[in-house]
C-alpha positions in Angstrom: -4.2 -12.1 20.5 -3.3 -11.6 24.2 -6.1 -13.9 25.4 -5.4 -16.8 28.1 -6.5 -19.5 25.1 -5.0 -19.8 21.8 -6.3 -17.9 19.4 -9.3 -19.5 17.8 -9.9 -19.3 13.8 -13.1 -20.1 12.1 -11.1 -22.6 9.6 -10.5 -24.4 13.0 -13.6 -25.0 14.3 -15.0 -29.2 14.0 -18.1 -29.5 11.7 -20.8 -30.8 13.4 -21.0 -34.3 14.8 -16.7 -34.0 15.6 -15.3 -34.1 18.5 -11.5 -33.4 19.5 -9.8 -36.1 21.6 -6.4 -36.7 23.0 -4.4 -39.6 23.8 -2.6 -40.0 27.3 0.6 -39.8 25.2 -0.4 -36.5 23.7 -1.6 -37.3 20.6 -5.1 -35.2 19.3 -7.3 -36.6 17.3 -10.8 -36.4 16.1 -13.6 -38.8 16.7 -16.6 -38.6 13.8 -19.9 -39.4 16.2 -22.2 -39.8 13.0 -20.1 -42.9 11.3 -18.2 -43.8 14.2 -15.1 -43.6 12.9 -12.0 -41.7 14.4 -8.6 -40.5 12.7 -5.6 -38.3 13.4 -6.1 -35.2 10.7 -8.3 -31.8 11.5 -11.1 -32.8 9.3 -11.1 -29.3 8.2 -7.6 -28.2 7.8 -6.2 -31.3 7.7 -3.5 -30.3 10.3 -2.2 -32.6 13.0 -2.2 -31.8 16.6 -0.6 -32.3 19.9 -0.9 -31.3 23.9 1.6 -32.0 26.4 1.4 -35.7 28.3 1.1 -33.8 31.5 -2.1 -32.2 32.6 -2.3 -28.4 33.1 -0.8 -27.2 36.6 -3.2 -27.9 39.4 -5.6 -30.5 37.8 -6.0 -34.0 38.1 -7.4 -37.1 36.3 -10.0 -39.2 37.8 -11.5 -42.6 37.1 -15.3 -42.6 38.7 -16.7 -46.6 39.2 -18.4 -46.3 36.1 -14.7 -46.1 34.2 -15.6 -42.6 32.9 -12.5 -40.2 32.9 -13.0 -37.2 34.3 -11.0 -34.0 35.0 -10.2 -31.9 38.7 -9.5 -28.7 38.7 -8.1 -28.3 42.5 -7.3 -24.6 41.8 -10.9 -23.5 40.9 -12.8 -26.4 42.7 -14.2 -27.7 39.8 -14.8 -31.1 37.4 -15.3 -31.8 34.0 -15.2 -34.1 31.6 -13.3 -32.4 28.7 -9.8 -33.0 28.8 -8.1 -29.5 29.8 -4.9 -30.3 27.7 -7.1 -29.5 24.7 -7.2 -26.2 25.5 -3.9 -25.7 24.9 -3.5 -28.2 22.0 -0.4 -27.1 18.8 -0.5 -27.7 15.5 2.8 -30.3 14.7 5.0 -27.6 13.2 8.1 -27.9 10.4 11.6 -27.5 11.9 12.1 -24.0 11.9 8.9 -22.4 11.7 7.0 -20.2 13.6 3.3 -19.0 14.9 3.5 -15.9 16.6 0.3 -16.5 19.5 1.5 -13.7 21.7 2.4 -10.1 21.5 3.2 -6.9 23.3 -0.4 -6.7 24.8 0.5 -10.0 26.6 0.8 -10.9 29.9 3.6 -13.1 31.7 0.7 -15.1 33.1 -0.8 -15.2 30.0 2.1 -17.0 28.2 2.2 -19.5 31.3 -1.7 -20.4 31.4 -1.9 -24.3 31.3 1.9 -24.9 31.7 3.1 -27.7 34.9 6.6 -26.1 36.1 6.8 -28.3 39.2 10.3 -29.6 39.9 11.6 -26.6 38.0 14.4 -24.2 40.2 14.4 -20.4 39.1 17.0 -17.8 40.2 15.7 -13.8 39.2 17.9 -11.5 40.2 16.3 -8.3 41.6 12.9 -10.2 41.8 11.1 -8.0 44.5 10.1 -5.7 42.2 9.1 -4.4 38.3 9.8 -7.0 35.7 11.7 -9.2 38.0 8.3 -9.5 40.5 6.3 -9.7 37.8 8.6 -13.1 36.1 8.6 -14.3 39.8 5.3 -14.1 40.6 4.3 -15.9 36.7 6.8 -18.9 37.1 5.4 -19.5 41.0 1.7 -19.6 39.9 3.1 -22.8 37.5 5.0 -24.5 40.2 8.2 -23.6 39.9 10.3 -22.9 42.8 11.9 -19.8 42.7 14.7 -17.7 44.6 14.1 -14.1 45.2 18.2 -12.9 44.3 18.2 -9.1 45.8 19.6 -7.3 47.8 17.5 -6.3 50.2 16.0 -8.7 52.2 13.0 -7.0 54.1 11.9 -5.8 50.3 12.3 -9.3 49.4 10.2 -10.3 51.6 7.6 -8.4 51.4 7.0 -9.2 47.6 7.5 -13.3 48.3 4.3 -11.9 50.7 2.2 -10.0 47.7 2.6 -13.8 45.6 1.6 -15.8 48.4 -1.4 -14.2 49.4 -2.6 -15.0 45.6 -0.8 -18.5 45.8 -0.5 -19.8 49.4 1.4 -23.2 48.5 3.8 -20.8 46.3 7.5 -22.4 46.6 9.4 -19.2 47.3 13.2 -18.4 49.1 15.0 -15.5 49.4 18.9 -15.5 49.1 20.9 -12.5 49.4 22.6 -10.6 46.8 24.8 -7.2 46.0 25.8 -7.0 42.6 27.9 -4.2 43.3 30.3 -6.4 45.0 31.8 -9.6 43.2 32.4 -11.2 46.9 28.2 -11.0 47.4 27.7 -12.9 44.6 30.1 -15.2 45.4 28.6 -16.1 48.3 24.9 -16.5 47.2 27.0 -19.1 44.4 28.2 -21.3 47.7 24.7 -21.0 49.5 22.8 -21.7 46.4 24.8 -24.5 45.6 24.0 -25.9 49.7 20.0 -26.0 49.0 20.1 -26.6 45.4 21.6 -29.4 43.0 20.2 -27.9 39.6 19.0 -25.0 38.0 16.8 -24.5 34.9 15.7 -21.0 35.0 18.5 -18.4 35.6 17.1 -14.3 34.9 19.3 -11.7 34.9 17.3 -9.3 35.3 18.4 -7.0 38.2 20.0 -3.6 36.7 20.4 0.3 36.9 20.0 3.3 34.7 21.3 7.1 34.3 23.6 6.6 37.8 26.2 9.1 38.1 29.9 8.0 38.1 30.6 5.5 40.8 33.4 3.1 41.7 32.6 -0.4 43.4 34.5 -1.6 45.8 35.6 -4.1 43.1 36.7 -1.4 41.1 34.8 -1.4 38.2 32.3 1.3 37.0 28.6 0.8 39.1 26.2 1.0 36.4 28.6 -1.6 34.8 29.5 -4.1 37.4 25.6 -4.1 38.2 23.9 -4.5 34.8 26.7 -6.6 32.6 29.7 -8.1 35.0 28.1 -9.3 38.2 25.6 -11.0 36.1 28.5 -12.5 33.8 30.7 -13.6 36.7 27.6 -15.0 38.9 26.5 -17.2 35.2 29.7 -18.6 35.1 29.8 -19.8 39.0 26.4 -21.3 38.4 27.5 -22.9 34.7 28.2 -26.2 36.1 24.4 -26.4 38.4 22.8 -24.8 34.8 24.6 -27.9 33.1 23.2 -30.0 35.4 19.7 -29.4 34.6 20.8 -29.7 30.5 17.9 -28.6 29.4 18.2 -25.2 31.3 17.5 -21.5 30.1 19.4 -18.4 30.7 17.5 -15.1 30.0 19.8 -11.6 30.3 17.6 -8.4 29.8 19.2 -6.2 27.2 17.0 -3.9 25.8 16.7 -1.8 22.2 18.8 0.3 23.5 21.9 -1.8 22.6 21.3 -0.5 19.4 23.0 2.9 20.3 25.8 2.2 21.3 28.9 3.7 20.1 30.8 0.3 20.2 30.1 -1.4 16.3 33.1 -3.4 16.3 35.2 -5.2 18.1 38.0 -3.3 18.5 36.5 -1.0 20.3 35.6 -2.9 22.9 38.4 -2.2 25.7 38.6 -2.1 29.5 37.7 1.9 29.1 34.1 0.7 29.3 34.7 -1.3 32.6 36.9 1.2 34.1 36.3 5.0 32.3 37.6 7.9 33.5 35.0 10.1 35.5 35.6 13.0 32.2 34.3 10.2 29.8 31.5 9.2 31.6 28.0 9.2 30.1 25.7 7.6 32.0 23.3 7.2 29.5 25.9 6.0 27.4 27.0 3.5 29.8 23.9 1.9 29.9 23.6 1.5 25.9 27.0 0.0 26.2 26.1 -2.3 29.4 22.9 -3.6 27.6 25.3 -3.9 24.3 27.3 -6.2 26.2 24.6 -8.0 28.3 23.4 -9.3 24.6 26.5 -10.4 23.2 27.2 -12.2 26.2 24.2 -14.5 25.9 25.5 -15.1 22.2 28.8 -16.0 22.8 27.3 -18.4 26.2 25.1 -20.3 23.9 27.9 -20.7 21.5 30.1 -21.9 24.1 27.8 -23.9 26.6 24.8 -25.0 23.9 26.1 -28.7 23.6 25.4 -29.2 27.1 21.8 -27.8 26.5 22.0 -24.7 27.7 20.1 -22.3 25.9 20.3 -18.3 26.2 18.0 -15.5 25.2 18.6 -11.8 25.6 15.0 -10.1 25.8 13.5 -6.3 25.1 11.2 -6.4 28.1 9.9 -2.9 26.8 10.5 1.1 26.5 10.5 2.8 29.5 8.2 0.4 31.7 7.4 2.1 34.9 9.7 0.3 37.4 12.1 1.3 39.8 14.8 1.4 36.8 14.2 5.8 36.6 14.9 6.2 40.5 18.2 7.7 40.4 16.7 11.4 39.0 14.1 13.2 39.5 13.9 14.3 35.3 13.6 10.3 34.5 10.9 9.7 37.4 9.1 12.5 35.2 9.2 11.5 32.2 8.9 7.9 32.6 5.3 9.1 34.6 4.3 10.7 31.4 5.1 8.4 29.1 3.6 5.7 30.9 -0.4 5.6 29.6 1.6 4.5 26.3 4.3 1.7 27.4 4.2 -1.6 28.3 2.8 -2.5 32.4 5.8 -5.1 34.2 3.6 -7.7 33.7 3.5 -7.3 30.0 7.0 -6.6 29.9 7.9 -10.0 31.9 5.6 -11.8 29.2 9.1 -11.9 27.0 10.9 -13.1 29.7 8.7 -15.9 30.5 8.2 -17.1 26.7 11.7 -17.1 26.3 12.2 -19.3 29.5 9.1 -21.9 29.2 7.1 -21.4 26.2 6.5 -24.2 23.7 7.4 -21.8 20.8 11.0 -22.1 21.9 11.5 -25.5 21.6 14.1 -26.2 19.2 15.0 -22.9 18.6 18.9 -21.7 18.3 21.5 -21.8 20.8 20.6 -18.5 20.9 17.5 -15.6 20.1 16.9 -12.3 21.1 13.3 -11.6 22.1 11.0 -8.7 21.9 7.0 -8.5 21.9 7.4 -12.5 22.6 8.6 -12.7 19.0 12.0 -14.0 18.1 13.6 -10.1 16.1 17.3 -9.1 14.7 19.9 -7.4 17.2 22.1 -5.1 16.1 24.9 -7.2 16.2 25.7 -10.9 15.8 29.4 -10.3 15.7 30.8 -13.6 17.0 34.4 -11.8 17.5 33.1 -8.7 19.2 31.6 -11.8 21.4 34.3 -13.4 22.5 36.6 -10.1 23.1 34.2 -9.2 25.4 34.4 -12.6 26.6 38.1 -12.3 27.2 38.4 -9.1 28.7 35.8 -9.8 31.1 37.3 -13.1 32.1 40.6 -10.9 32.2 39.3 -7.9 34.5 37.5 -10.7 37.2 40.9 -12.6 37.4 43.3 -9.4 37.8 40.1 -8.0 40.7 40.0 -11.7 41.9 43.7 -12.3 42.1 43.2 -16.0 40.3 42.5 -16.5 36.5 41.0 -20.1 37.2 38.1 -18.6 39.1 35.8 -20.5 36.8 37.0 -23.6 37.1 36.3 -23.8 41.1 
């Protein structure tokens, strides 16, 4: 299943003397060479198809002075003259339903094959390395200019480097961010905002695991702060530029992890997470929690922000993927090294975060889906009160650190 084409069944295959054709507005159909005749059905399945209007990124149509059409494809230096959007042609689906082309052998490259992103703005938080390299690096090969969000800005740079030496013309910047500290991302907010009008991609994707007990500056717990309320707070500075676009996606990395938590309802959900006492402290614990809470914030922001075509997706990139996410103890480096001939590589794991951003399966989805193996699965909890309490509180611990409870509306 994890090949660069759609899969291929035999039922799907033209009898001889067919041959599949599409229309400059997208629109397949099948020409019958023997009678001459041409009509919109599979003559097989009897399915309707259709490919984008827009060719595949990097090729080009071409009218030769004989009025024959054919294709250029300027990456590979090569011409033909079968139509590439073929390739990547989908049957016209009911509302609702869903073909599952991709799964957890797939690569984020893989899910992007064929698709134009030109004109399209990303923002990946820690995007120098792991998952967040490997999203980067997919969404650049497409087109799509995207912002390297870390904090540090010589490791930035050297992984902008590693995607440019594979795509030279890549559209790649660097802004600064600490998520540690709710003044950084403010100001990354006010110098995003100076080079950019829009955003469609935002991925939250930066985050931290089995840290011992830590204070920000801010305040708040550091495994916290950096994997649920810096990404919360910098979302609702950019709401207005991911509004903008309308038809922009926000993707926060939870994980199955949520699924241990020890919050199940609502009323459990208090500043003590935000703020606990170093002899409550489990860091392991604190990351369930923090991942809890990264997925029903994209919930309750699709809910709140969908009619102005935002969509959000929390995504399970993957157990244990060998990133930099087991750095802070030498027992997790361990053990996420011998585990790792059996998990997912970044690339694979990014594959979920790129279908949930730009993949033609989401099209008309919900406001909101969480993904895992590129397919849309259950969370533990849809609780639409347990999503906006943690709305609230988090609104109401940035305004008491922030000293103004209209922060959002600047």
């Amino acid at each position: 299943m994890a090949a660069f084409l759609p899969e291929s069944d035999s039922e799907d295959e033209l009898p001889p003397g067919w041959e599949e054709r599409a229309t400059l507005a997208g629109q397949v159909y099948y020409a019958n060479h023997d009678l001459s005749s041409t009509q919109w059905t599979h003559p097989r399945t009897g399915s309707r198809k259709k490919v984008s209007e827009n060719l595949p990124f990097g090729w080009e149509r071409e009218i030769l002075e004989d009025n024959k059409v054919v294709y250029v494809d300027h990456q590979n230096k090569k011409t033909t003259y079968t139509d590439p959007r073929l390739a990547f042609a989908k049957e016209e689906r009911k509302e609702g339903s869903f073909r599952q082309r991709f799964d957890a052998s797939t690569t984020a490259l893989q899910v992007l094959h064929g698709k134009d992103l030109t004109g399209k703005v990303a923002v990946i938080t820690g995007a120098n390395s792991g998952i967040g390299f490997e999203t980067a690096r997919a969404l650049a090969h497409q087109g799509c200019t995207v912002v390297f969000a870390c904090r540090s800005e010589e490791k930035a740079e050297v992984a902008m480097a590693r995607v440019r030496k594979e795509r030279s013309q890549a559209k790649l910047e660097f802004m600064q961010i600490d998520l540690s500290s709710l003044s950084s991302v403010k100001q990354f907010v006010i110098k995003f905002r100076i080079s950019f009008s829009s955003l469609d991609y935002l991925v939250l994707n930066a985050g931290v695991f089995g840290e011992p007990y830590r204070l920000t500056d801010d305040g708040f717990e550091g495994s916290m702060q950096v994997n649920y309320l810096a990404h919360f707070y910098l979302t609702l500075l950019l709401h207005k530029t991911l509004c903008a676009s309308f038809r922009s996606r926000v993707v926060v990395l939870s994980s199955e992890s949520h699924r241990f938590s020890e919050i199940k309802k609502a009323a459990e959900i208090s500043s003590a997470q935000m703020e606990p006492l170093p002899g409550n402290f489990s860091s392991i614990l604190q990351y369930n929690n923090s991942k809890l809470f990264c997925l029903l914030f994209a919930q309750t922001l699709g809910r709140k922000f969908g009619h102005l075509g935002l969509r959000c997706n929390a995504v399970h990139p993957g157990n244990m993927i060998n990133t930099g996410l087991s750095s802070s103890w030498w027992a997790y480096r361990l053990l996420f090294f011998l585990v790792r001939p059996f998990t997912k590589s970044a690339d694979q794991g990014a594959a979920s975060v790129v279908f949930s951003l730009a993949s033609d399966e989401m099209e008309g989805t919900e406001r909101f889906t969480y993904i895992n193996n590129c397919f849309p699965s259950e969370p533990a909890s849809q609780d639409v009160e347990m999503g906006e309490v943690l709305w609230d509180l988090s609104m109401e611990c940035l305004g008491r650190r922030l000293g103004d409870t209209k922060w959002m509306e600047k």
